[in-house]
PyMOL Python script that loads the backbone (N, CA, C, O; Angstrom):
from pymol import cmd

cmd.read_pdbstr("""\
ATOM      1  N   UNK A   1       0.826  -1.176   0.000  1.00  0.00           N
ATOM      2  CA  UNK A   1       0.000   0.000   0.000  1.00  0.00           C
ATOM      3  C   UNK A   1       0.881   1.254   0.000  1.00  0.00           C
ATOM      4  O   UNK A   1       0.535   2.100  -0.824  1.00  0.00           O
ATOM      5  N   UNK A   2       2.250   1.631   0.967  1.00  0.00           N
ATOM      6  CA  UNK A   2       2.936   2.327   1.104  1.00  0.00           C
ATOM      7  C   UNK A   2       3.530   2.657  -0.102  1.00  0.00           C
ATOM      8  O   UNK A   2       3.861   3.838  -0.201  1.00  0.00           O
ATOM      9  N   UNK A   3       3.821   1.722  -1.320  1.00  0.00           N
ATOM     10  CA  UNK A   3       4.621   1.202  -2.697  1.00  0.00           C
ATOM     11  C   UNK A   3       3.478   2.269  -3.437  1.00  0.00           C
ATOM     12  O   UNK A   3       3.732   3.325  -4.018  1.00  0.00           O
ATOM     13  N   UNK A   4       2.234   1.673  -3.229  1.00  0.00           N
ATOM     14  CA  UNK A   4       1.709   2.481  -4.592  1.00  0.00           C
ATOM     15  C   UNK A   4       1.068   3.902  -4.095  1.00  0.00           C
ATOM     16  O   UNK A   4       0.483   4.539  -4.971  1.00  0.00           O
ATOM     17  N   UNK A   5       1.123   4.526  -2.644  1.00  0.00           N
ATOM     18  CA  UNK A   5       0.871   5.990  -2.594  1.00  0.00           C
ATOM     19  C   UNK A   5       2.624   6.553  -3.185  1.00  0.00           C
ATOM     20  O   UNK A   5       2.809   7.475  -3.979  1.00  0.00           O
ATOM     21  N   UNK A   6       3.412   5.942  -2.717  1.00  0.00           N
ATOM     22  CA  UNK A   6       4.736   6.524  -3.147  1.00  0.00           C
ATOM     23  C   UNK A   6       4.639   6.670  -5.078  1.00  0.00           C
ATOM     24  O   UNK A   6       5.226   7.592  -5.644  1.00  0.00           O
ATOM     25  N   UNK A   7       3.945   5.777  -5.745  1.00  0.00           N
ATOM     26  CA  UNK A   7       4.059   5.893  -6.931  1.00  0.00           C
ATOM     27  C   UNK A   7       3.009   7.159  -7.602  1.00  0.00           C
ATOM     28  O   UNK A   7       3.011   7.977  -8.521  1.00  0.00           O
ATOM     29  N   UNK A   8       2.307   6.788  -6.686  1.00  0.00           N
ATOM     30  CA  UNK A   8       0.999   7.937  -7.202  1.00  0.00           C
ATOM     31  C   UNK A   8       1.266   9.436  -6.559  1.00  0.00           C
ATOM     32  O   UNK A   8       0.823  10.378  -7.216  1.00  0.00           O
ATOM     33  N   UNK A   9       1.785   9.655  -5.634  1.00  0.00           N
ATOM     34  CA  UNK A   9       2.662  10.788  -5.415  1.00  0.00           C
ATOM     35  C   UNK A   9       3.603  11.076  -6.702  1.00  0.00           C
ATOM     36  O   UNK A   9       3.314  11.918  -7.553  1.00  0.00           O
ATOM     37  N   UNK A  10       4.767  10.270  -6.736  1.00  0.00           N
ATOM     38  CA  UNK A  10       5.382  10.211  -8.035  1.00  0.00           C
ATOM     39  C   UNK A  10       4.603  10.960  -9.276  1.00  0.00           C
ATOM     40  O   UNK A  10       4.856  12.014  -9.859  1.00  0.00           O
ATOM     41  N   UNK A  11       3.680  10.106  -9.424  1.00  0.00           N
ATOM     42  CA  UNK A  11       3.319  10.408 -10.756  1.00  0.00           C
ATOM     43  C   UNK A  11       2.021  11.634 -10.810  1.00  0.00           C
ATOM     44  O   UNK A  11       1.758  12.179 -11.882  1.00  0.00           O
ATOM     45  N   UNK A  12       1.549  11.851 -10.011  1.00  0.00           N
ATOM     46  CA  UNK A  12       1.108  13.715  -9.894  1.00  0.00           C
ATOM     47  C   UNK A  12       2.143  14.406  -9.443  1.00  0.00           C
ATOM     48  O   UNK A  12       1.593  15.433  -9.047  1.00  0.00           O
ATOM     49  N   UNK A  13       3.111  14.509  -9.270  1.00  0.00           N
ATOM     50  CA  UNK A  13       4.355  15.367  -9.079  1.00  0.00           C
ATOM     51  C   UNK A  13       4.785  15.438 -10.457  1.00  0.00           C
ATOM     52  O   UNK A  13       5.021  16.581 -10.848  1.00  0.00           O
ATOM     53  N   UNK A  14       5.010  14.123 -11.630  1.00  0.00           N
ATOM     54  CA  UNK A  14       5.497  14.738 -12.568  1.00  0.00           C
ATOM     55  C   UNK A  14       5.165  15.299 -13.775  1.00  0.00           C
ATOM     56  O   UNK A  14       5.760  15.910 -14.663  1.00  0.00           O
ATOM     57  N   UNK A  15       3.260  14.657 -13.405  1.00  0.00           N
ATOM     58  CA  UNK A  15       2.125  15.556 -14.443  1.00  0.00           C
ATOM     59  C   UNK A  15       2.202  16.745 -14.452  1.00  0.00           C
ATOM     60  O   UNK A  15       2.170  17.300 -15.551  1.00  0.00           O
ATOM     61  N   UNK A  16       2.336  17.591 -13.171  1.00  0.00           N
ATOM     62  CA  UNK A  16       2.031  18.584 -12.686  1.00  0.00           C
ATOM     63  C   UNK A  16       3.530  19.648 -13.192  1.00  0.00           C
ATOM     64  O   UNK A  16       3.705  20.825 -13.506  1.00  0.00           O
ATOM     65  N   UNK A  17       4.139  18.763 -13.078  1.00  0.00           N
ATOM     66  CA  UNK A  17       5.302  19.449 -13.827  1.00  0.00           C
ATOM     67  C   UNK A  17       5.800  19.548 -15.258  1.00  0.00           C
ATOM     68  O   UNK A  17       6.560  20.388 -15.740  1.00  0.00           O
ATOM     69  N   UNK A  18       4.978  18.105 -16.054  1.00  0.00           N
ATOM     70  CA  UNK A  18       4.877  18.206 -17.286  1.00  0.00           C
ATOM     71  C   UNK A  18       3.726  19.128 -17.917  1.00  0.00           C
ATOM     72  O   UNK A  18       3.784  19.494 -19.091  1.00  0.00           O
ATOM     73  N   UNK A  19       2.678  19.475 -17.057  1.00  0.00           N
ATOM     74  CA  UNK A  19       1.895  20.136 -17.887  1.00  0.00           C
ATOM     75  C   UNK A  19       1.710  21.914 -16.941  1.00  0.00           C
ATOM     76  O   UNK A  19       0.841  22.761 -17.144  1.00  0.00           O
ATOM     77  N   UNK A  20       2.691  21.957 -16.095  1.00  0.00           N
ATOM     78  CA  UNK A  20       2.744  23.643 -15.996  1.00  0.00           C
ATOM     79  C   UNK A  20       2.165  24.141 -14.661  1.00  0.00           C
ATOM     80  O   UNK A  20       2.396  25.169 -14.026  1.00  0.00           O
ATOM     81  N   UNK A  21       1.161  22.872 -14.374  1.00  0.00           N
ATOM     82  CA  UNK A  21       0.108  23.221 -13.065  1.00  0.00           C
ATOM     83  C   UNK A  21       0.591  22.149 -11.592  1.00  0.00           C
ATOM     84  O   UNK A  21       1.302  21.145 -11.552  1.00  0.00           O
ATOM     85  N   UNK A  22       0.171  22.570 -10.975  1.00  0.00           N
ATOM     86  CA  UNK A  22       0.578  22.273 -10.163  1.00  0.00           C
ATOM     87  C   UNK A  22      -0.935  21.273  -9.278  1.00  0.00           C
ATOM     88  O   UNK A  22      -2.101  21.560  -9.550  1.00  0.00           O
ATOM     89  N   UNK A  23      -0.728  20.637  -8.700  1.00  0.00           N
ATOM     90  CA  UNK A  23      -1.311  19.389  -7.902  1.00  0.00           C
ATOM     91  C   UNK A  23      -2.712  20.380  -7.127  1.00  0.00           C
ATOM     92  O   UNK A  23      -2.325  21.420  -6.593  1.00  0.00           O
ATOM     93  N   UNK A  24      -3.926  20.159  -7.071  1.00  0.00           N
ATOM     94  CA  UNK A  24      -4.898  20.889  -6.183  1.00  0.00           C
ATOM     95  C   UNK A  24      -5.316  20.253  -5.040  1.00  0.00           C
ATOM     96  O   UNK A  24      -5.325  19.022  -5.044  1.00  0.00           O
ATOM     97  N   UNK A  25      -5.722  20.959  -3.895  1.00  0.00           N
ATOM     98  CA  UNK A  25      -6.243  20.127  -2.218  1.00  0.00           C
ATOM     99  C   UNK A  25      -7.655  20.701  -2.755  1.00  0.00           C
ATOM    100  O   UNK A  25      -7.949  21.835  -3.134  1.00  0.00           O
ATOM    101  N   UNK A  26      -8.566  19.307  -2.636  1.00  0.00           N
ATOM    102  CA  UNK A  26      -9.887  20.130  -2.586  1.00  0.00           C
ATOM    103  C   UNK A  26     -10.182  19.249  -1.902  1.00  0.00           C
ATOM    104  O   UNK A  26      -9.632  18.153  -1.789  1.00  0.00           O
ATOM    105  N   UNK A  27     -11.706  19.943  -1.028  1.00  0.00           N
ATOM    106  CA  UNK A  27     -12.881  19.410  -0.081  1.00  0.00           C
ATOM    107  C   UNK A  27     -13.980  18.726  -0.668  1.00  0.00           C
ATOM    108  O   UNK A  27     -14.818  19.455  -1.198  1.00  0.00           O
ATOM    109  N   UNK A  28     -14.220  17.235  -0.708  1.00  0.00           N
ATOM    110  CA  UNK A  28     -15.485  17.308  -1.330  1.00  0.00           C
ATOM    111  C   UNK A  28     -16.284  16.615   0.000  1.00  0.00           C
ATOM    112  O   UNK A  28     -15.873  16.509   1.156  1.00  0.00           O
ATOM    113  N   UNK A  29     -18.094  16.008  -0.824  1.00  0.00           N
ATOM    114  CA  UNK A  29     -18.921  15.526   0.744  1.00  0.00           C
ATOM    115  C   UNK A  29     -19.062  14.582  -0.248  1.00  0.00           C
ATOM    116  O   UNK A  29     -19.128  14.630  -1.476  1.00  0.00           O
ATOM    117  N   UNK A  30     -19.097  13.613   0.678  1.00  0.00           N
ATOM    118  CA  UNK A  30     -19.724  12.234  -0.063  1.00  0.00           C
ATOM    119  C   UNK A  30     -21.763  13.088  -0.042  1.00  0.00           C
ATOM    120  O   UNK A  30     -22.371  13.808   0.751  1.00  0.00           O
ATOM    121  N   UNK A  31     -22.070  12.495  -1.258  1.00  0.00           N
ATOM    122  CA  UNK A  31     -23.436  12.736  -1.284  1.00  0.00           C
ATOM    123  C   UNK A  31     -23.872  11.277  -1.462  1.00  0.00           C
ATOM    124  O   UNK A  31     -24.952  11.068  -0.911  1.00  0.00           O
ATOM    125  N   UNK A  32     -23.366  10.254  -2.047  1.00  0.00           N
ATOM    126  CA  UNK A  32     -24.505   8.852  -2.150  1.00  0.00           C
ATOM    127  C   UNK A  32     -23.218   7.788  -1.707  1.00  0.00           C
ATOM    128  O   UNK A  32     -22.001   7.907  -1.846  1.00  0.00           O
ATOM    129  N   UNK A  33     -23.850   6.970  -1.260  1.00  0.00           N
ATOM    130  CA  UNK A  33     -23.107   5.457  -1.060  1.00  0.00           C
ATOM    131  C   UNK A  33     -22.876   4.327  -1.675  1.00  0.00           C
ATOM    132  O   UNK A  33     -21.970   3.511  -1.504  1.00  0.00           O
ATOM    133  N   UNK A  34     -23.725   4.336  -2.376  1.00  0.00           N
ATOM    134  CA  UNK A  34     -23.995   2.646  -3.300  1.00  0.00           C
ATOM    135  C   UNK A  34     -24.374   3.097  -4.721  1.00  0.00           C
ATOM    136  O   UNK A  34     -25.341   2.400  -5.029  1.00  0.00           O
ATOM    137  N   UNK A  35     -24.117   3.813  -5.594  1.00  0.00           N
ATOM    138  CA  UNK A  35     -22.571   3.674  -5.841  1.00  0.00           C
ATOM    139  C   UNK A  35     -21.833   5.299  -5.279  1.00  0.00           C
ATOM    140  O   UNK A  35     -22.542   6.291  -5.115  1.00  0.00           O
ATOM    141  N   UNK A  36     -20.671   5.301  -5.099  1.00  0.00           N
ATOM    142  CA  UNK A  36     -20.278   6.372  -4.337  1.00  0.00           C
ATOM    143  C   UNK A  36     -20.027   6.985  -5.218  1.00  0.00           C
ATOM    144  O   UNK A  36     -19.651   6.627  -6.334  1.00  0.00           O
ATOM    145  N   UNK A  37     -20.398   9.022  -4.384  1.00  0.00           N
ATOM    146  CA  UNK A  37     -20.204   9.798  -4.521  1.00  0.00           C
ATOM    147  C   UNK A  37     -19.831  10.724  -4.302  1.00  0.00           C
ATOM    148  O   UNK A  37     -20.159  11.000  -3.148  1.00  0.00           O
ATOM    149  N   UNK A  38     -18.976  11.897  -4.975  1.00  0.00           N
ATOM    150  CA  UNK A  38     -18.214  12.996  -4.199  1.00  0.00           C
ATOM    151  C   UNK A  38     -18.808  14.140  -4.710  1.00  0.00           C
ATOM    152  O   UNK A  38     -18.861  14.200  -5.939  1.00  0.00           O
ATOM    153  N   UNK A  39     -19.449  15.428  -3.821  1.00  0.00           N
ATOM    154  CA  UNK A  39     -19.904  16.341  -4.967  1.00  0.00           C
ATOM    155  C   UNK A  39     -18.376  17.161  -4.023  1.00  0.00           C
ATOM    156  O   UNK A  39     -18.052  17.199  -2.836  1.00  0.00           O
ATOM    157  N   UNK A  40     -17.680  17.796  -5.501  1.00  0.00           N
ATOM    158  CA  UNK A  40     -16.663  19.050  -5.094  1.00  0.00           C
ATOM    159  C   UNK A  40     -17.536  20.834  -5.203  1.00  0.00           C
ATOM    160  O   UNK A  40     -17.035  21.914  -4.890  1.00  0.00           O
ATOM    161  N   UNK A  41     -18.620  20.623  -5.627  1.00  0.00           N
ATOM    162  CA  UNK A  41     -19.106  22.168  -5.930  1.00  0.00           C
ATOM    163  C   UNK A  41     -20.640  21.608  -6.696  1.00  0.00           C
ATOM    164  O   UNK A  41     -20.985  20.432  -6.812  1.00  0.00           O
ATOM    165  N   UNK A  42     -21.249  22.589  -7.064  1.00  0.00           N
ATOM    166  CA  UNK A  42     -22.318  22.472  -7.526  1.00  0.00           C
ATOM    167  C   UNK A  42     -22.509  21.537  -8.678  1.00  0.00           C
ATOM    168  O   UNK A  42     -23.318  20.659  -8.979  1.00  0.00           O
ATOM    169  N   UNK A  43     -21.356  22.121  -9.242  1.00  0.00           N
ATOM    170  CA  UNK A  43     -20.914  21.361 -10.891  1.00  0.00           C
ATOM    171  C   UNK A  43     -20.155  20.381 -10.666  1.00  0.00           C
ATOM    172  O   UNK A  43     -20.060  19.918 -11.802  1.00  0.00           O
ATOM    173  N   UNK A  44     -19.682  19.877 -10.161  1.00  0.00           N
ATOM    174  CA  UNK A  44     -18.746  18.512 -10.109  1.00  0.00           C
ATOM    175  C   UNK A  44     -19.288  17.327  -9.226  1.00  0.00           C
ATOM    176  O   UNK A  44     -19.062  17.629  -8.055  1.00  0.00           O
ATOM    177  N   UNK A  45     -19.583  16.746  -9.264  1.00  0.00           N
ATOM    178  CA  UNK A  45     -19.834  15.565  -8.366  1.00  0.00           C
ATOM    179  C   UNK A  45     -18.742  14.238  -9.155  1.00  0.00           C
ATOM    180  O   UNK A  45     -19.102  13.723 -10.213  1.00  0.00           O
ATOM    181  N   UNK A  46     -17.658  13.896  -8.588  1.00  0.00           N
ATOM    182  CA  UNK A  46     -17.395  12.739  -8.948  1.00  0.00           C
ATOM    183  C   UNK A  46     -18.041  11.307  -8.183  1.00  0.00           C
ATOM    184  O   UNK A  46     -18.376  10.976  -7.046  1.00  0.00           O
ATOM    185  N   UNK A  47     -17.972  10.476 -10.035  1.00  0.00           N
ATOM    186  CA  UNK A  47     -17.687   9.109  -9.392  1.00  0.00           C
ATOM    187  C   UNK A  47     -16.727   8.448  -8.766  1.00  0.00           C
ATOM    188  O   UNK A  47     -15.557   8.564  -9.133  1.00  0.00           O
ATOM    189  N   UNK A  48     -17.152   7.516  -7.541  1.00  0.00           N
ATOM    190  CA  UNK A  48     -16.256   6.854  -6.958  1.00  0.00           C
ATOM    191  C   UNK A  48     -15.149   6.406  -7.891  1.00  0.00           C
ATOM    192  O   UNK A  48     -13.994   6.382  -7.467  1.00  0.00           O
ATOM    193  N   UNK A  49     -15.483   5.981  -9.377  1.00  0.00           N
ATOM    194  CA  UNK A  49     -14.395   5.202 -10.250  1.00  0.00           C
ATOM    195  C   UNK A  49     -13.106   6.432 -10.274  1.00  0.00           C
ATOM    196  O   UNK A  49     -12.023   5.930 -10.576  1.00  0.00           O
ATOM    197  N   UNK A  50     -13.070   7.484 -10.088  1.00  0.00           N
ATOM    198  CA  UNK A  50     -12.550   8.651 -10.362  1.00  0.00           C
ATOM    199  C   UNK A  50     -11.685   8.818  -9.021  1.00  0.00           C
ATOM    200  O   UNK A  50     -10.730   9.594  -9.035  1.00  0.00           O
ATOM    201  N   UNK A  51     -12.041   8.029  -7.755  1.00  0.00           N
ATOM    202  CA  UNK A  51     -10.994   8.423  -6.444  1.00  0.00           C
ATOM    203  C   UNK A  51     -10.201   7.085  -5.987  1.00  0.00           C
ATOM    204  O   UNK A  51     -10.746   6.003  -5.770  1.00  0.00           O
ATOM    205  N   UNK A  52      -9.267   7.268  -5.916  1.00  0.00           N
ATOM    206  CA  UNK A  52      -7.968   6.918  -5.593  1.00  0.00           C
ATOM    207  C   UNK A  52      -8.174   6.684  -3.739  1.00  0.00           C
ATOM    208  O   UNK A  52      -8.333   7.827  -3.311  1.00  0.00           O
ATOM    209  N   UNK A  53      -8.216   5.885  -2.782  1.00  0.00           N
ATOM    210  CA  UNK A  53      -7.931   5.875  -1.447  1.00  0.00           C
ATOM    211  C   UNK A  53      -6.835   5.537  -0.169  1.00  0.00           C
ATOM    212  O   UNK A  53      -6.586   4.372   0.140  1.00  0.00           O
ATOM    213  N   UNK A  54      -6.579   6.019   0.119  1.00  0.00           N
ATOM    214  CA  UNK A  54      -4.925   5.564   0.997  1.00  0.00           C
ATOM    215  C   UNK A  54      -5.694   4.869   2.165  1.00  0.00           C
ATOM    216  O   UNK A  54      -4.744   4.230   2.618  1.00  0.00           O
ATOM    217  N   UNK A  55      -6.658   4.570   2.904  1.00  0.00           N
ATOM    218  CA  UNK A  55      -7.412   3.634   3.494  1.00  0.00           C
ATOM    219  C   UNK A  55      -8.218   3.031   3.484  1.00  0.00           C
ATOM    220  O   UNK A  55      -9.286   3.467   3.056  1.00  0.00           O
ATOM    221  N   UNK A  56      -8.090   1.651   3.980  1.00  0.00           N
ATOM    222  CA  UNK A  56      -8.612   0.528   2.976  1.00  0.00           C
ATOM    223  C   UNK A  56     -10.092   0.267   4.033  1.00  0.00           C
ATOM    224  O   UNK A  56     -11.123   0.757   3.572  1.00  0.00           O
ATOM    225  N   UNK A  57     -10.182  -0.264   5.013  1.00  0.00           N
ATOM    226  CA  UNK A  57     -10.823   0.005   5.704  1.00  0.00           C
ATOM    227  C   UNK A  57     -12.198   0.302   5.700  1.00  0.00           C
ATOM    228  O   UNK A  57     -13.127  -0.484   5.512  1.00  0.00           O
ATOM    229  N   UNK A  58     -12.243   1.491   5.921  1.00  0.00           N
ATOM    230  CA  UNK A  58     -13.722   2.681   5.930  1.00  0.00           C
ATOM    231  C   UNK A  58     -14.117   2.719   4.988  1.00  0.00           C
ATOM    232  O   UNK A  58     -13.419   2.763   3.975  1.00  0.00           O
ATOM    233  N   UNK A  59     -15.656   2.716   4.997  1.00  0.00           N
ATOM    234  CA  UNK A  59     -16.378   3.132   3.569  1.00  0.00           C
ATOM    235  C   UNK A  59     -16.973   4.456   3.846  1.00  0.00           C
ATOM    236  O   UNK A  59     -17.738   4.662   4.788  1.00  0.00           O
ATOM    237  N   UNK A  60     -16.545   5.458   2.881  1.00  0.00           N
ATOM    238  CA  UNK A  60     -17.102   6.904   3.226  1.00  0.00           C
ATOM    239  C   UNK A  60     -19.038   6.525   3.136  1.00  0.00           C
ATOM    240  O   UNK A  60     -19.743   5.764   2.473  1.00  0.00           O
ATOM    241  N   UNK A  61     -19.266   7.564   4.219  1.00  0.00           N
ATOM    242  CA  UNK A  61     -20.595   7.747   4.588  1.00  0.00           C
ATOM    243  C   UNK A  61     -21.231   8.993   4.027  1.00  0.00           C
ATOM    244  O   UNK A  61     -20.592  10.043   3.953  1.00  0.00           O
ATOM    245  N   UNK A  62     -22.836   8.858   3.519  1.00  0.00           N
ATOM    246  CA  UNK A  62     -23.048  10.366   3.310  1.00  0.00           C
ATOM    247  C   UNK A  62     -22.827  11.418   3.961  1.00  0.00           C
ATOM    248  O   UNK A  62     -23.369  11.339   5.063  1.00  0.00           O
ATOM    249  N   UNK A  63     -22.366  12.235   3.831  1.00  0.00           N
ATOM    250  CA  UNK A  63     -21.991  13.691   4.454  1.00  0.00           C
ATOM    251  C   UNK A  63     -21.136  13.430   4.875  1.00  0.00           C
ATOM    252  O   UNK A  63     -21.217  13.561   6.096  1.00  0.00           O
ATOM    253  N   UNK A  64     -20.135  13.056   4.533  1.00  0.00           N
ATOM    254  CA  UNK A  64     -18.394  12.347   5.074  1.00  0.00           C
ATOM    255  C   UNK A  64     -17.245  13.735   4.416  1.00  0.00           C
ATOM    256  O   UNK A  64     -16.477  13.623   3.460  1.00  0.00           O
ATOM    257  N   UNK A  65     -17.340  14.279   4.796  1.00  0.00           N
ATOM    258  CA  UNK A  65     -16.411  15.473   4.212  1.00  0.00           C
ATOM    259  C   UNK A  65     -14.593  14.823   4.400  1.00  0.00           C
ATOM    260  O   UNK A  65     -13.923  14.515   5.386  1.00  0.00           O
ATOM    261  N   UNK A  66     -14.294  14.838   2.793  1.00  0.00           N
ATOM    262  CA  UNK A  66     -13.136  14.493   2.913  1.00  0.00           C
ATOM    263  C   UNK A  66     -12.201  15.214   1.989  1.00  0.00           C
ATOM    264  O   UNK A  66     -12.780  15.997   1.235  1.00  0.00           O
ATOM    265  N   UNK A  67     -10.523  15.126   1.823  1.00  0.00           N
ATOM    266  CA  UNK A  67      -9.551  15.604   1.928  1.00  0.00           C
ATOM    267  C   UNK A  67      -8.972  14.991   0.167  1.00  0.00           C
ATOM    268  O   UNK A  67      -8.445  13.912  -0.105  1.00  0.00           O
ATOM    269  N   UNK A  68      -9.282  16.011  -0.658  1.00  0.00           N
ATOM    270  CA  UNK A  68      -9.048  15.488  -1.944  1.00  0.00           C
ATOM    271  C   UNK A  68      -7.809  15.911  -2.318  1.00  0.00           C
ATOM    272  O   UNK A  68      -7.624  17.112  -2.117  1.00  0.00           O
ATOM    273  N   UNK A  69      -6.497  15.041  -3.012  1.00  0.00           N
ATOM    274  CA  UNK A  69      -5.488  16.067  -4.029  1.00  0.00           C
ATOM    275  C   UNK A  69      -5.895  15.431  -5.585  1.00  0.00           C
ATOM    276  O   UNK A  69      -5.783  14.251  -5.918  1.00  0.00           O
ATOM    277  N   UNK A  70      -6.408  16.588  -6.448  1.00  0.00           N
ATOM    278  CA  UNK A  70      -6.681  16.513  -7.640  1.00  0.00           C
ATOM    279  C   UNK A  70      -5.289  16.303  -8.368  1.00  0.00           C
ATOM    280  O   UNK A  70      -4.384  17.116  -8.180  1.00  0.00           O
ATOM    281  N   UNK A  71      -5.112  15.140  -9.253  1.00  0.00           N
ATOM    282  CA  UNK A  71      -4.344  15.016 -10.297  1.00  0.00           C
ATOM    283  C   UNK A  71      -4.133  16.110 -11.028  1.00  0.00           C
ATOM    284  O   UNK A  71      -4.879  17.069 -10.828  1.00  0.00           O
ATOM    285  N   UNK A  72      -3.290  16.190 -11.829  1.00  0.00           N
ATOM    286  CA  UNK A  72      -3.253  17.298 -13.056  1.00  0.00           C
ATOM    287  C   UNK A  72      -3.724  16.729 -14.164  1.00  0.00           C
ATOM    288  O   UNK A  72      -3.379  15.627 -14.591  1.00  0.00           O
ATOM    289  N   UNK A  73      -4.629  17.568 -14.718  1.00  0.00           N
ATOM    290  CA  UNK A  73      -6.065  17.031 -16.011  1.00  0.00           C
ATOM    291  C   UNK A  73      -7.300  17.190 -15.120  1.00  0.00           C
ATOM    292  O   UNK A  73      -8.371  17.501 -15.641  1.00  0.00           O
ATOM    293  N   UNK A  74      -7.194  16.982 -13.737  1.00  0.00           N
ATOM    294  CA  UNK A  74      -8.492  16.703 -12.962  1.00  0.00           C
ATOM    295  C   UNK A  74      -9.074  15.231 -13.106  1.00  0.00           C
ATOM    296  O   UNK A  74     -10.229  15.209 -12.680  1.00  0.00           O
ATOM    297  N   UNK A  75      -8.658  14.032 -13.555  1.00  0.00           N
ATOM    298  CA  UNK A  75      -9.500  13.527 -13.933  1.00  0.00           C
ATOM    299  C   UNK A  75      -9.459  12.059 -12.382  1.00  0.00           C
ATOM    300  O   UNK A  75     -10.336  11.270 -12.032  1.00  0.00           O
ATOM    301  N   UNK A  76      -8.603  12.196 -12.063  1.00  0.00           N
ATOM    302  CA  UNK A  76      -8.017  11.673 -11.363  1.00  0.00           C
ATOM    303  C   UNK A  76      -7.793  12.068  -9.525  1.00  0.00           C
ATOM    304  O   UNK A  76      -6.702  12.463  -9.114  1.00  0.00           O
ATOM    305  N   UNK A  77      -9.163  11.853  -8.464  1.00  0.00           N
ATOM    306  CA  UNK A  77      -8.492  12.417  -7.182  1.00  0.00           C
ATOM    307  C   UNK A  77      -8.285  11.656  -6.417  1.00  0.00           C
ATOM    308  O   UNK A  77      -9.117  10.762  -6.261  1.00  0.00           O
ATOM    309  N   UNK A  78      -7.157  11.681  -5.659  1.00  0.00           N
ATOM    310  CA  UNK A  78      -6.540  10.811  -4.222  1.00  0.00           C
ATOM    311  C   UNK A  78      -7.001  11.139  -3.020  1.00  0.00           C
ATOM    312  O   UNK A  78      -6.513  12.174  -2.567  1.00  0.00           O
ATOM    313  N   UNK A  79      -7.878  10.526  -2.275  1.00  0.00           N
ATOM    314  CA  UNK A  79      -8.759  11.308  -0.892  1.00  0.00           C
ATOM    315  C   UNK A  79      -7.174  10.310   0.019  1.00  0.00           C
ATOM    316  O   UNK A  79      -6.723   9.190   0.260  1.00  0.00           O
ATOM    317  N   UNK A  80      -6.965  11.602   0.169  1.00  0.00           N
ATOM    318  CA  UNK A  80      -5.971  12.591   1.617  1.00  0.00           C
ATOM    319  C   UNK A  80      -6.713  11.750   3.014  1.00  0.00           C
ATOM    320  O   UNK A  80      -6.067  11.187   3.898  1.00  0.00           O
ATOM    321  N   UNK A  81      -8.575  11.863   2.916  1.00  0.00           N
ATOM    322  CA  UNK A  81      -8.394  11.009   4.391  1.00  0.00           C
ATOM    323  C   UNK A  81      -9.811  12.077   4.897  1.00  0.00           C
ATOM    324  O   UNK A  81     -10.296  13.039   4.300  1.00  0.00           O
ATOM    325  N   UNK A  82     -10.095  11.619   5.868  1.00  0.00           N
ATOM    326  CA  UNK A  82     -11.616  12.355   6.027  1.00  0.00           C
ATOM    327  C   UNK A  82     -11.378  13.224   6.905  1.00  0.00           C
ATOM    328  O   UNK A  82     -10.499  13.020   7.742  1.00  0.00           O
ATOM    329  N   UNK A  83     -12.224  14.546   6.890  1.00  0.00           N
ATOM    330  CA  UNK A  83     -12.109  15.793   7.585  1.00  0.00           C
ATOM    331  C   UNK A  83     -13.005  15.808   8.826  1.00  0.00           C
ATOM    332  O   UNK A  83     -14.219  15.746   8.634  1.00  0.00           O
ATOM    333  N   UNK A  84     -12.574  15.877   9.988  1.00  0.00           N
ATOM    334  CA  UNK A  84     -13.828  15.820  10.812  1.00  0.00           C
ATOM    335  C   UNK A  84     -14.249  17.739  11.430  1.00  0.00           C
ATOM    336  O   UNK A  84     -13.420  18.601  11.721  1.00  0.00           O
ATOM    337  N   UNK A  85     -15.735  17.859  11.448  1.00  0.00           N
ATOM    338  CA  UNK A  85     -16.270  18.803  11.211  1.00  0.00           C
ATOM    339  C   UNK A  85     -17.460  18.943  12.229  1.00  0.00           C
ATOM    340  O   UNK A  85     -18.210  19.917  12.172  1.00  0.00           O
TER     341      UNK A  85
END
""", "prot")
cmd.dss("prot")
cmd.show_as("cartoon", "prot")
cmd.util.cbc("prot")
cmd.orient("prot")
């Protein structure tokens, strides 16, 4: 597990440097469970297929506010870990 956050660090470090921009922290809320969902803003809600998790564990809950770093392209986010609020 340690192997592939080190790689995926890696490899948004060198998108971000191949394409000019730099790595984003965003907040999103889980809005659904089965199948999961992240809304980041009005306009964005990702699918679960779209997040990346460093704990294996927990299944985010609705209204689970958690700790996103957006890939460079966006297409791609790594939840950082849940925010408590």
């Amino acid at each position: 597990m340690l192997i592939e956050l080190v790689q995926c660090i890696k490899r948004a470090a060198v998108e971000a440097i191949e394409a000019g921009m730099p790595a984003e922290v965003c907040v999103g809320t889980v809005v659904e469970e089965e199948p999961l969902a992240v809304r980041l803003n009005q306009r964005l809600t990702l699918p679960g297929g779209r997040l990346l998790f460093l704990e294996g564990p927990r299944v985010p809950r609705r209204g689970d506010h958690l700790a996103l770093l957006r890939f460079t392209g966006g297409q791609t986010y790594l939840v950082l870990g849940w925010l408590r609020t």
